[in-house]
C-alpha atoms as a printed R data frame, in Angstrom:
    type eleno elety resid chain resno       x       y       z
1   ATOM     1    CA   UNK     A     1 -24.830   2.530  -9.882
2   ATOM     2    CA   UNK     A     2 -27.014   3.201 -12.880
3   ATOM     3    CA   UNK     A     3 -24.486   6.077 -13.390
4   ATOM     4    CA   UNK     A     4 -21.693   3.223 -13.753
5   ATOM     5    CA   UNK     A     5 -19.770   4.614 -17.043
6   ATOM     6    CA   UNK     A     6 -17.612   1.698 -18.531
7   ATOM     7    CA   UNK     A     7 -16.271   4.052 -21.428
8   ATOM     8    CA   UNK     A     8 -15.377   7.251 -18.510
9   ATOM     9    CA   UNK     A     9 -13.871   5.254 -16.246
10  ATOM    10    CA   UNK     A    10 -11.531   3.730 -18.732
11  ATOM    11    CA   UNK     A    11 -10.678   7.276 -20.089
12  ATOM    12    CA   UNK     A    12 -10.426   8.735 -16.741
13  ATOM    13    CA   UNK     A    13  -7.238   5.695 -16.165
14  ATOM    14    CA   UNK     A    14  -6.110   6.480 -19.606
15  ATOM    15    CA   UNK     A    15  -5.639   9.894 -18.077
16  ATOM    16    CA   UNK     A    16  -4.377   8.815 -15.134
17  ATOM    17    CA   UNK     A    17  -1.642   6.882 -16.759
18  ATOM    18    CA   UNK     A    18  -0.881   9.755 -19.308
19  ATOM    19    CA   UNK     A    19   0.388  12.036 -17.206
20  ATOM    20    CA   UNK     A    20   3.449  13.647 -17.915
21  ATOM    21    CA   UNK     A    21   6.320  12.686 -15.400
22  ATOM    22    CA   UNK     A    22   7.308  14.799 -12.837
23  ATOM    23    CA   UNK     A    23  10.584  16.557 -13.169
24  ATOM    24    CA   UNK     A    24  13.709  14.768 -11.938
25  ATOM    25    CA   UNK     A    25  14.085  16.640  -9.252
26  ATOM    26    CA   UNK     A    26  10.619  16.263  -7.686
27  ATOM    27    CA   UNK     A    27  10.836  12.356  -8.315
28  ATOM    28    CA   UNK     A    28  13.059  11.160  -5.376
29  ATOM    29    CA   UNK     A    29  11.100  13.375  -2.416
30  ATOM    30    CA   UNK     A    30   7.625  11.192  -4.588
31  ATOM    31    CA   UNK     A    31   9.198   7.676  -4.573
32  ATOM    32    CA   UNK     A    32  10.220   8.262  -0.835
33  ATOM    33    CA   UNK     A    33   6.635   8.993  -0.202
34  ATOM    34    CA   UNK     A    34   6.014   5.838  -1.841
35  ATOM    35    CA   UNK     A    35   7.948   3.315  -0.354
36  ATOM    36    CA   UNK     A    36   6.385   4.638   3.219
37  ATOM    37    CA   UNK     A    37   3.401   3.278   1.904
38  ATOM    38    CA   UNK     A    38   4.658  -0.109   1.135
39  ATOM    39    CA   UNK     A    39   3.343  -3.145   2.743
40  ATOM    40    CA   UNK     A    40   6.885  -4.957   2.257
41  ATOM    41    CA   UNK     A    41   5.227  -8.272   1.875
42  ATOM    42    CA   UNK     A    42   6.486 -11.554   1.421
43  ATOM    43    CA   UNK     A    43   4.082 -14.789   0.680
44  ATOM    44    CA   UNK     A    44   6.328 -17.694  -0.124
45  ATOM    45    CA   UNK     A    45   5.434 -21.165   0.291
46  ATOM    46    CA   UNK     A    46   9.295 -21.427   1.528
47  ATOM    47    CA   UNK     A    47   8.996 -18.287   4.195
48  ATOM    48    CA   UNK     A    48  11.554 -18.827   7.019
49  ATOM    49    CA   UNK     A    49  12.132 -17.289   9.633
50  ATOM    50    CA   UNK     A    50  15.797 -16.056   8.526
51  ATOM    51    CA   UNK     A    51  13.941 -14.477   5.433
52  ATOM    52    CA   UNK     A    52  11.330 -13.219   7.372
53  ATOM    53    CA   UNK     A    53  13.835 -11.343   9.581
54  ATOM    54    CA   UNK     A    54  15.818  -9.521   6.563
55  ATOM    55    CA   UNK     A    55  12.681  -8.818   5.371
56  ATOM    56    CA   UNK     A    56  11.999  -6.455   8.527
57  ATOM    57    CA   UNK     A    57  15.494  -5.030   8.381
58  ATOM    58    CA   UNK     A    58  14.719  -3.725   5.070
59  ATOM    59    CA   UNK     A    59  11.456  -2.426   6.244
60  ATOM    60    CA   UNK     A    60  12.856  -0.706   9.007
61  ATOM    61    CA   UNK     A    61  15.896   0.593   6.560
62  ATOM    62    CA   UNK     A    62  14.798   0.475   2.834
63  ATOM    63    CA   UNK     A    63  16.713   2.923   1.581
64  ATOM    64    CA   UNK     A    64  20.191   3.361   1.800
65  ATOM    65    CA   UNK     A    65  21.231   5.380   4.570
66  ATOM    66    CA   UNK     A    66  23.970   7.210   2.673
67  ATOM    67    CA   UNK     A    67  21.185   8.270  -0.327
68  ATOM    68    CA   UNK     A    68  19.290   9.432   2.415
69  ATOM    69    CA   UNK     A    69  21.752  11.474   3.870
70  ATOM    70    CA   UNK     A    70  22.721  13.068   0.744
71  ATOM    71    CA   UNK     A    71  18.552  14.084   0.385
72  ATOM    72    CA   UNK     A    72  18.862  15.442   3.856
73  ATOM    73    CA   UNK     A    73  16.369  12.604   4.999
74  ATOM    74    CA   UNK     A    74  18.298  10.471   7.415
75  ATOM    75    CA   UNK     A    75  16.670  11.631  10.321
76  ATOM    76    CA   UNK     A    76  12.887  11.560   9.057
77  ATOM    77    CA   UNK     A    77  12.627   7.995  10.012
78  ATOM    78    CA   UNK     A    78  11.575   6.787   6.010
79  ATOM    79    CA   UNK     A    79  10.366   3.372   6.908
80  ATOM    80    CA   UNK     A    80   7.748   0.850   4.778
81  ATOM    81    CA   UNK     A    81   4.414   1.463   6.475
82  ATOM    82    CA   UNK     A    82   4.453  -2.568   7.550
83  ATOM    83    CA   UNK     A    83   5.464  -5.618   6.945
84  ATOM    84    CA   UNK     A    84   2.725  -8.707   5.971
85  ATOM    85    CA   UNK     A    85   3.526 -12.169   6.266
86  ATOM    86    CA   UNK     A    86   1.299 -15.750   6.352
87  ATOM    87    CA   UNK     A    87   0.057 -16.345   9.925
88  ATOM    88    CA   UNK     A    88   2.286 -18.971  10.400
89  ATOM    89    CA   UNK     A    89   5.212 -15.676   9.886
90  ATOM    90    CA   UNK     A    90   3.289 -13.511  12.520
91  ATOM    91    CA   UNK     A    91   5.298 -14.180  15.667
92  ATOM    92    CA   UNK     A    92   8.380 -14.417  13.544
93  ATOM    93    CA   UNK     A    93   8.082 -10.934  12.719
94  ATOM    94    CA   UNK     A    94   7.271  -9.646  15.535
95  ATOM    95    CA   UNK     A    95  10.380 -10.920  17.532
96  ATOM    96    CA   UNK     A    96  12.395  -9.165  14.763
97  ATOM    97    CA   UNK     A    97  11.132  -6.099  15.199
98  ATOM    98    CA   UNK     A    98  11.259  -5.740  18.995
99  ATOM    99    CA   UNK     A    99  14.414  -6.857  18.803
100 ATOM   100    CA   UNK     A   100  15.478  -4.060  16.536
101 ATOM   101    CA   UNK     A   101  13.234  -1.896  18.707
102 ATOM   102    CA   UNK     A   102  10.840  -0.745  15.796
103 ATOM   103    CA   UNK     A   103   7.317  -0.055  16.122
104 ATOM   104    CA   UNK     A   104   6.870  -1.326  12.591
105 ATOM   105    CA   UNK     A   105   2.914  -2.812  12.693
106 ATOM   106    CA   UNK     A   106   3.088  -6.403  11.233
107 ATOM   107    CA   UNK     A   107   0.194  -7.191   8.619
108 ATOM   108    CA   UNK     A   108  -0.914 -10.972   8.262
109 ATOM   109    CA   UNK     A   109  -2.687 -12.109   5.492
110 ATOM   110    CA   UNK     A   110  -5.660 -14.858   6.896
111 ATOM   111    CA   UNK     A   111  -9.403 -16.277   6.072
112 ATOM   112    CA   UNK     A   112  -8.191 -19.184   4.187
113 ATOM   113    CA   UNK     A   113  -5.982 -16.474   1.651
114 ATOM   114    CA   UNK     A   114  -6.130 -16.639  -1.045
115 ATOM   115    CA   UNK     A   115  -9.253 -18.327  -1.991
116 ATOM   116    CA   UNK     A   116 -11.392 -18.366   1.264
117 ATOM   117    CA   UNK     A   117 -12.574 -21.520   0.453
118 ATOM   118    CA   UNK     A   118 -11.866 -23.241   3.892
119 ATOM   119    CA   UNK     A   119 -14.515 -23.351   6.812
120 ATOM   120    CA   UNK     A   120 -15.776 -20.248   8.208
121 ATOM   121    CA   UNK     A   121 -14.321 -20.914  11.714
122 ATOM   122    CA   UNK     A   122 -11.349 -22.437  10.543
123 ATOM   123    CA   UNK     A   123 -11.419 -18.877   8.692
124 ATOM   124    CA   UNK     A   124 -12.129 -16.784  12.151
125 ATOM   125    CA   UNK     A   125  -9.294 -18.641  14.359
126 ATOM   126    CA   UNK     A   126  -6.944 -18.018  11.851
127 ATOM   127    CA   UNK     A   127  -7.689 -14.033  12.398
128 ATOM   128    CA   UNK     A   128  -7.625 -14.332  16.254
129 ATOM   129    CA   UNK     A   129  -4.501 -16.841  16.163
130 ATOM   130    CA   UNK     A   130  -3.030 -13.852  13.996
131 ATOM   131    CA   UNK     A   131  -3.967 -10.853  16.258
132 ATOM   132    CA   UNK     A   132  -2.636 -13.443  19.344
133 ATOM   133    CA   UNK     A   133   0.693 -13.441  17.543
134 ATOM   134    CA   UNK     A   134   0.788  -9.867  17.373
135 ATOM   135    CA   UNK     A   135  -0.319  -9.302  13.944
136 ATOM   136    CA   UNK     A   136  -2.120  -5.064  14.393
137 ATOM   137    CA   UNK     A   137  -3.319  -5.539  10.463
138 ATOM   138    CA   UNK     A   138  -5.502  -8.269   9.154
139 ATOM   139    CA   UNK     A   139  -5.588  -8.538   5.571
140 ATOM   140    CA   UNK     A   140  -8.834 -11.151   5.285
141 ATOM   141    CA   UNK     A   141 -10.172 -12.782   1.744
142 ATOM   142    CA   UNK     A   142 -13.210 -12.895   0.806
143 ATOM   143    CA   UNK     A   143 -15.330 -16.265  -0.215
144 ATOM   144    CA   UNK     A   144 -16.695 -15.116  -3.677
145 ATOM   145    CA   UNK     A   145 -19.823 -17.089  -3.018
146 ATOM   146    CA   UNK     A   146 -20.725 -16.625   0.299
147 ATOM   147    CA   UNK     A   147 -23.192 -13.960   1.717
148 ATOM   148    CA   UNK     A   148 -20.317 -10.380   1.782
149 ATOM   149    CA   UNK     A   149 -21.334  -8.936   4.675
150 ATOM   150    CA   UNK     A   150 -22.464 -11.321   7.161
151 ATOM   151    CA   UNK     A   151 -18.595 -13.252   6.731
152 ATOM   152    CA   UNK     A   152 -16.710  -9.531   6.859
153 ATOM   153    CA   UNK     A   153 -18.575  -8.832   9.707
154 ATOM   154    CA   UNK     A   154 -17.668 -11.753  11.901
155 ATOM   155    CA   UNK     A   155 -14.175 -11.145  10.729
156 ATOM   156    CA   UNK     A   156 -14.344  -7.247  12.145
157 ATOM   157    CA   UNK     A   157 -15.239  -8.925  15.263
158 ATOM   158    CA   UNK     A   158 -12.342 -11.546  15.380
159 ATOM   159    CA   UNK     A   159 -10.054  -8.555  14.254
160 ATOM   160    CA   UNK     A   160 -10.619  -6.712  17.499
161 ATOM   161    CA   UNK     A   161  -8.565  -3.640  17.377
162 ATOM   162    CA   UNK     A   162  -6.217  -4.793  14.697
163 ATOM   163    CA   UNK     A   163  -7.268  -2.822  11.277
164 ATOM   164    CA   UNK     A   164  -9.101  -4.508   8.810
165 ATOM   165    CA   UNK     A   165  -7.925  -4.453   5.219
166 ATOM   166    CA   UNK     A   166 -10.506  -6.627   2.663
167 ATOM   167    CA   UNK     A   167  -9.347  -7.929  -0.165
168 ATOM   168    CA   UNK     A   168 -11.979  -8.435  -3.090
169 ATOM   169    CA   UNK     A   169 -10.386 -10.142  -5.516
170 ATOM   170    CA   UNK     A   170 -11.070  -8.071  -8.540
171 ATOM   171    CA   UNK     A   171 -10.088 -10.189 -10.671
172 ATOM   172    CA   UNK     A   172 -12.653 -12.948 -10.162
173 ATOM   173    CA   UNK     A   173 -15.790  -9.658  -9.684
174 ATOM   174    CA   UNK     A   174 -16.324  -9.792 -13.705
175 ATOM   175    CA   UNK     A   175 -17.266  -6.149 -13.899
176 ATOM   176    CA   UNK     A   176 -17.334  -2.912 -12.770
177 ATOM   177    CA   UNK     A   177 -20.641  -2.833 -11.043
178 ATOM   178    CA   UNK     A   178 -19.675  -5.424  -8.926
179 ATOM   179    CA   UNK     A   179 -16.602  -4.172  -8.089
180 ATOM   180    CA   UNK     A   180 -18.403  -0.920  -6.936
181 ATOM   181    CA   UNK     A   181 -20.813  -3.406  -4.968
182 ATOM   182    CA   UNK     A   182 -18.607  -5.288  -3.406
183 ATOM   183    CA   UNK     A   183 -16.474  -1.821  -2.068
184 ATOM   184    CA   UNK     A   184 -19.675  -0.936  -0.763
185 ATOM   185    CA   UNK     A   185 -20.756  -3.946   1.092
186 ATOM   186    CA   UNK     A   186 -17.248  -4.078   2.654
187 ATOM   187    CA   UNK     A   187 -16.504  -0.461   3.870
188 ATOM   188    CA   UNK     A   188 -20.250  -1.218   5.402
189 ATOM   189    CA   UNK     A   189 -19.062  -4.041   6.997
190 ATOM   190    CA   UNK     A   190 -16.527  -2.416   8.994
191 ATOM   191    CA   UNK     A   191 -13.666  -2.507   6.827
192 ATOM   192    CA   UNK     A   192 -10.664  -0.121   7.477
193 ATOM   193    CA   UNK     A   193  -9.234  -0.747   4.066
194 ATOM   194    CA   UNK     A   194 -10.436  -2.280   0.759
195 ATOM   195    CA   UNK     A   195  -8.159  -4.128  -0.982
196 ATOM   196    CA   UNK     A   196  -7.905  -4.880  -5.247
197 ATOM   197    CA   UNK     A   197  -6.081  -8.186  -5.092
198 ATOM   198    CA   UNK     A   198  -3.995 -11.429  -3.295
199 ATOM   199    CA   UNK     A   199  -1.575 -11.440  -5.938
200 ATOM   200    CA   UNK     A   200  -2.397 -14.735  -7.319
201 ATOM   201    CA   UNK     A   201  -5.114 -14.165  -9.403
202 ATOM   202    CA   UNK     A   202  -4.891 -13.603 -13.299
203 ATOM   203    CA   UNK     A   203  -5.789 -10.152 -12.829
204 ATOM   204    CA   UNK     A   204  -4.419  -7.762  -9.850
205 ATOM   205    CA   UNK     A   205  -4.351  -4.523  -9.642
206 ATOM   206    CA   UNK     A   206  -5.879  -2.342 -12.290
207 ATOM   207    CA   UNK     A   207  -6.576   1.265 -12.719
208 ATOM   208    CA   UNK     A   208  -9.772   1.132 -14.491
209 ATOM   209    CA   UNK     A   209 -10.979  -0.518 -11.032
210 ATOM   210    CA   UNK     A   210  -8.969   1.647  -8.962
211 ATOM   211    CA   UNK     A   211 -10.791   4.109 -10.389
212 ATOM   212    CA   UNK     A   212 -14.343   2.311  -9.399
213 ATOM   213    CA   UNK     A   213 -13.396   1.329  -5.923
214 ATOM   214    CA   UNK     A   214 -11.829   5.198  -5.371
215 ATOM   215    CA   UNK     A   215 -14.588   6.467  -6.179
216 ATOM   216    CA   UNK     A   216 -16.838   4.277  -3.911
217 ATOM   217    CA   UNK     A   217 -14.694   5.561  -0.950
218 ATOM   218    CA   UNK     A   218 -15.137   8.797  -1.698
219 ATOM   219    CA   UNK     A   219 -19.120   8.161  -2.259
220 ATOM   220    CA   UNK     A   220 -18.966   6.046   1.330
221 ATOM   221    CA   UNK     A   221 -16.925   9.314   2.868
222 ATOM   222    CA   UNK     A   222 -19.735  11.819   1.538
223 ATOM   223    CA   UNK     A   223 -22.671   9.770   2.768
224 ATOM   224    CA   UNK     A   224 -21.342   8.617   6.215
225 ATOM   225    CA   UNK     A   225 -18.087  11.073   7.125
226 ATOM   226    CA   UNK     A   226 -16.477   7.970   7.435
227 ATOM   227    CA   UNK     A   227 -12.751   7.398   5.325
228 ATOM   228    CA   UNK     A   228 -11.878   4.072   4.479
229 ATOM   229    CA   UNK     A   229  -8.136   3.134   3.122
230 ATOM   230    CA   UNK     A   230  -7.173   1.857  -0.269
231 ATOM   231    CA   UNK     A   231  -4.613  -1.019  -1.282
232 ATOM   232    CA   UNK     A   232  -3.922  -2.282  -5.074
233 ATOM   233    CA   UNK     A   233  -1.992  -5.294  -4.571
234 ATOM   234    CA   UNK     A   234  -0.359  -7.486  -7.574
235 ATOM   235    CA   UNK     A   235   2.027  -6.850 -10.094
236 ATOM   236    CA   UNK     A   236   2.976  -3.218  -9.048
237 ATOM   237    CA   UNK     A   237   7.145  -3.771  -9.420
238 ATOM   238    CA   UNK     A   238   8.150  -0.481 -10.886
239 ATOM   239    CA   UNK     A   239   9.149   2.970  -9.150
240 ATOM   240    CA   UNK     A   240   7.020   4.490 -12.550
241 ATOM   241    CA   UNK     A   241   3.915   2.667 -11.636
242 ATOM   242    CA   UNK     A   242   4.261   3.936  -7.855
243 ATOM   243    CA   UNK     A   243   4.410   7.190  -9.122
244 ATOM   244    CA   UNK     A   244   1.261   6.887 -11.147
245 ATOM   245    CA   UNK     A   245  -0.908   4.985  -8.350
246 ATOM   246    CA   UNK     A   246  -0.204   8.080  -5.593
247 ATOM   247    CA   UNK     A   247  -0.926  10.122  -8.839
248 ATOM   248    CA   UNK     A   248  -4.321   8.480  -8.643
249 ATOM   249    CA   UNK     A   249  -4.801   8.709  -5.373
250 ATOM   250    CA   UNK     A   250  -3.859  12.843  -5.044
251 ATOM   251    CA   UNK     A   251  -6.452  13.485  -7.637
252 ATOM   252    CA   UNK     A   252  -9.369  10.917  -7.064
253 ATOM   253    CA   UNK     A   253  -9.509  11.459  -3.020
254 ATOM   254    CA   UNK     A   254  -7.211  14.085  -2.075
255 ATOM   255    CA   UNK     A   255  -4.185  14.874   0.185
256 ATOM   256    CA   UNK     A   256  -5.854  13.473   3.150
257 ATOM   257    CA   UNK     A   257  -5.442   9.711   1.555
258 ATOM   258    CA   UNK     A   258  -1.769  10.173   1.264
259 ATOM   259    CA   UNK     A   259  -0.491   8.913   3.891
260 ATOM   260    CA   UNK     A   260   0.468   5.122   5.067
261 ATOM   261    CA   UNK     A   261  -2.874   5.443   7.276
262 ATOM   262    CA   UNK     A   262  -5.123   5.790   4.349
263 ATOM   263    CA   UNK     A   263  -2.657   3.964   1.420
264 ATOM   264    CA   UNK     A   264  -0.914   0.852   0.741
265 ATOM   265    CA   UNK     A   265   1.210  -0.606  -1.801
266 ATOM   266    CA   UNK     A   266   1.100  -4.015  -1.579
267 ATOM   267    CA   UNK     A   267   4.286  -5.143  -3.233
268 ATOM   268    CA   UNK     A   268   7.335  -7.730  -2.586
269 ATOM   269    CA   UNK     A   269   9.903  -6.533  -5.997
270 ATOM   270    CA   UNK     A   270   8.652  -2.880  -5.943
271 ATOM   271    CA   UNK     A   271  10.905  -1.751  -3.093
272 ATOM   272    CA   UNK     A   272  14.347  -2.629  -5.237
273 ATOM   273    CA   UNK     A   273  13.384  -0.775  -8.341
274 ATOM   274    CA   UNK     A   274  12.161   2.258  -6.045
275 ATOM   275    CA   UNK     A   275  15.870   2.220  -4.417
276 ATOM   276    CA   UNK     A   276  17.219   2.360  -7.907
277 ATOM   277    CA   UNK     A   277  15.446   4.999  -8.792
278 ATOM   278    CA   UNK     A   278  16.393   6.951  -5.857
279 ATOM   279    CA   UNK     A   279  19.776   6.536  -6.118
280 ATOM   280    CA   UNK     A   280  19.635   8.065  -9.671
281 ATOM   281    CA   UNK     A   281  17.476  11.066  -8.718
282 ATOM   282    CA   UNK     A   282  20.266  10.990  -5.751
283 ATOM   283    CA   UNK     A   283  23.204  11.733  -8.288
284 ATOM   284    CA   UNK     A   284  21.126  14.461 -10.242
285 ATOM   285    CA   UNK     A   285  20.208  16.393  -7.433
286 ATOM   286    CA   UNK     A   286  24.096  16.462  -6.143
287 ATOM   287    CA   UNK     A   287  24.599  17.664  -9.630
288 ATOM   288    CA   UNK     A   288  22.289  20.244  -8.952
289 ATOM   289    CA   UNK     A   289  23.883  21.143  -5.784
290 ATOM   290    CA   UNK     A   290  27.421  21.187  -7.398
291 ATOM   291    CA   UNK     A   291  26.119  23.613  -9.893
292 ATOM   292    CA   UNK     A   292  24.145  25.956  -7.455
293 ATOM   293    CA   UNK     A   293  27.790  25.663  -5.753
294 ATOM   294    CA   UNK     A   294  29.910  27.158  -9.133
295 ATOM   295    CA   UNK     A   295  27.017  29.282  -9.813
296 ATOM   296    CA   UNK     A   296  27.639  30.658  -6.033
297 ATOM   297    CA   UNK     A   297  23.796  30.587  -5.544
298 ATOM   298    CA   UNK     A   298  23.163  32.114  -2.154
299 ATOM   299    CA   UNK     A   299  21.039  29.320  -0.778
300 ATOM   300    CA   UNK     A   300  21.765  25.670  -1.509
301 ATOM   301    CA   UNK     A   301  19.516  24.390   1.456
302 ATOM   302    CA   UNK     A   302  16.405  26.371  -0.138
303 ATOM   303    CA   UNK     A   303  17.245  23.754  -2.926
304 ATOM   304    CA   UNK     A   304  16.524  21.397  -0.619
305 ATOM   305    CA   UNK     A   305  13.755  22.452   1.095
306 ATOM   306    CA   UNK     A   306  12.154  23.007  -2.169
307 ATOM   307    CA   UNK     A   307  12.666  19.672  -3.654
308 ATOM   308    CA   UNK     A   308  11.863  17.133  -0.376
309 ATOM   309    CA   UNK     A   309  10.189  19.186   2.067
310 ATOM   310    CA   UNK     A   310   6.760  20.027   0.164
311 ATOM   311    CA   UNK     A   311   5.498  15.905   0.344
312 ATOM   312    CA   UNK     A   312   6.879  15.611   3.853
C-alpha cells in the first residue's frame, strides 16, 4: 500500500484505453470471447417471469445462429457464461433453462443489493433462499459500514458450494487505497470473485480501479497460489469497451483469467451492440473469403483457422 501510485495507475488505464484496435478481422473471434463472459443480467423492478425466460433464450443463443455459421462457430456452443436475476427471479430461471436443457449456471444478486443496509440475517436467508432456488452464483453486497470480513465470511458460509462473487461498490470506497483494501479483505474472506459495482451507484465500473483491484488479485495469487475472479459491472454497453476490458485483463493477469471461470461482464445492453458488431465483422470476413476465392488462394479454411481459432 505505501507503494499506491495515484498518477501510474491512471497512466497505466490511459494506456489501457489507448490501444490501437485490433484489425477487423481479429475483432469478431474477440467479441465472441466476450459475450461468453457475459453475466446476461437483468435487475428490473418489473422482472417477470416471461422476461426472465427470453432472457435465458438469449443466453443460451446470443448470437445469431446464421453469423455463427458463417464464422464456422455453430457448433462451439458460444453461450453467455450465466444469467443473474433478483432472488425473487431464481427459480424462474432455473425452470427455463432445464426446460431448454442448458446447463447455463444462474447468478442471483442478494444481501439486501444494492445497499446492504437490511439486517444481517435477513441478509444470510436471502443467500440460502437463493442457493435453495437453484441459484450456483451469489453475487452478495457489501454494508459499507459494517466490519468487511466478519459479514463476507458468514455469507461464504450461507453460499455453500455456490461461488461467491463480492461486490464493493467502488463507487462509494473514495479512493484507491481503499479500493485495494477492500479487494484484499474480500478475496481473504473467501471470495471467488470481486466485483467493481451494482450498477446503481454514480460511479461503476472504472479502469483506473480495475487497474487497483487487478492488481490486488494478482498480489493475493503471488502470496497465497490462490486465483480469485474479476467482474466490472455498470455502464459497460459497447462491443469497443468489451474489447478494451479483456484487453486489460490479457495484460494485467494473463491468459489464465480469460476465461468465463475467472471473468465477468456484468452487463444487460452490452450483448445487442456486441451482436452488431459481429454481424459487421461477419460481412468483412465473407468479403475476405470471396476474395481469397477470385484470388484462387489454396486454403480458405486456413483463413479461418487463423482468424477464430487462436482465442478458442
Amino acid at each position: 500500500l505505501m507503494g499506491l501510485n495515484t498518477q501510474a495507475v491512471l497512466k497505466r488505464a490511459q494506456q489501457i484505453q489507448g490501444h490501437k484496435l485490433l484489425k477487423k478481422q481479429w475483432q469478431a473471434a474477440w467479441l465472441l470471447k466476450a459475450v461468453t463472459c457475459i453475466d446476461l443480467t437483468t435487475l428490473a423492478g418489473d422482472d417477470t417471469p416471461s422476461n426472465v425466460h427470453r432472457l435465458c433464450l438469449k443466453a443460451i443463443q446470443p448470437i445469431r445462429h446464421d453469423l455463427l455459421r458463417k464464422l464456422d462457430m455453430n457448433d462451439k456452443g458460444v453461450t453467455t457464461a450465466a444469467v443473474c436475476v433478483y432472488p425473487s427471479r431464481v427459480a424462474d430461471a432455473v425452470t427455463s433453462l432445464k426446460a431448454a436443457n442448458s446447463s447455463l449456471p444462474v447468478a442471483s444478486v442478494a444481501t439486501g443489493f444494492p445497499a446492504g443496509q437490511t439486517p444481517l440475517e435477513t441478509r444470510l436467508q436471502e443467500v440460502r433462499m437463493a442457493v435453495s432456488d437453484g441459484a450456483t452464483e451469489i453475487d452478495i453486497v457489501i454494508n459499507r459500514t459494517a466490519p468487511m470480513y466478519d459479514e463476507i465470511r458468514q455469507f461464504r458460509e450461507a453460499c455453500g458450494d455456490a461461488h461467491m462473487k463480492t461486490i464493493l461498490a467502488i463507487g462509494e470506497l473514495g479512493t484507491f487505497t481503499n479500493v485495494y483494501k477492500a479487494s484484499m479483505v474480500a478475496m481473504m474472506a473467501g471470495s471467488d470473485f470481486i466485483k467493481t459495482s451494482t450498477g446503481k451507484e454514480s460511479v461503476n465500473a472504472t479502469y483506473p480501479v480495475a487497474i487497483v483491484m487487478v492488481r490486488a488479485i494478482r498480489d493475493y495469487f503471488l502470496c497465497t497460489g490462490h486465483k480469485v475472479g474479476f467482474k466490472p459491472a455498470g455502464g459497460i454497453r459497447t462491443a469497443q469497451e468489451s474489447l478494451v476490458w479483456l484487453s486489460l485483463i490479457k495484460e494485467e493477469l494473463g491468459n489464465d483469467w480469460l476465461c468465463p471461470q475467472m471473468f465477468r461482464l456484468g452487463a444487460s445492453s452490452l450483448l445487442a451492440d456486441i451482436e452488431r458488431q459481429v454481424r459487421t465483422r461477419t460481412a468483412h470476413v465473407t468479403l475476405l473469403m470471396s476474395l481469397c476465392s477470385c484470388l484462387n488462394c489454396s486454403s480458405q479454411h486456413d483463413l479461418r483457422i487463423i482468424t477464430f481459432d487462436l482465442t478458442f
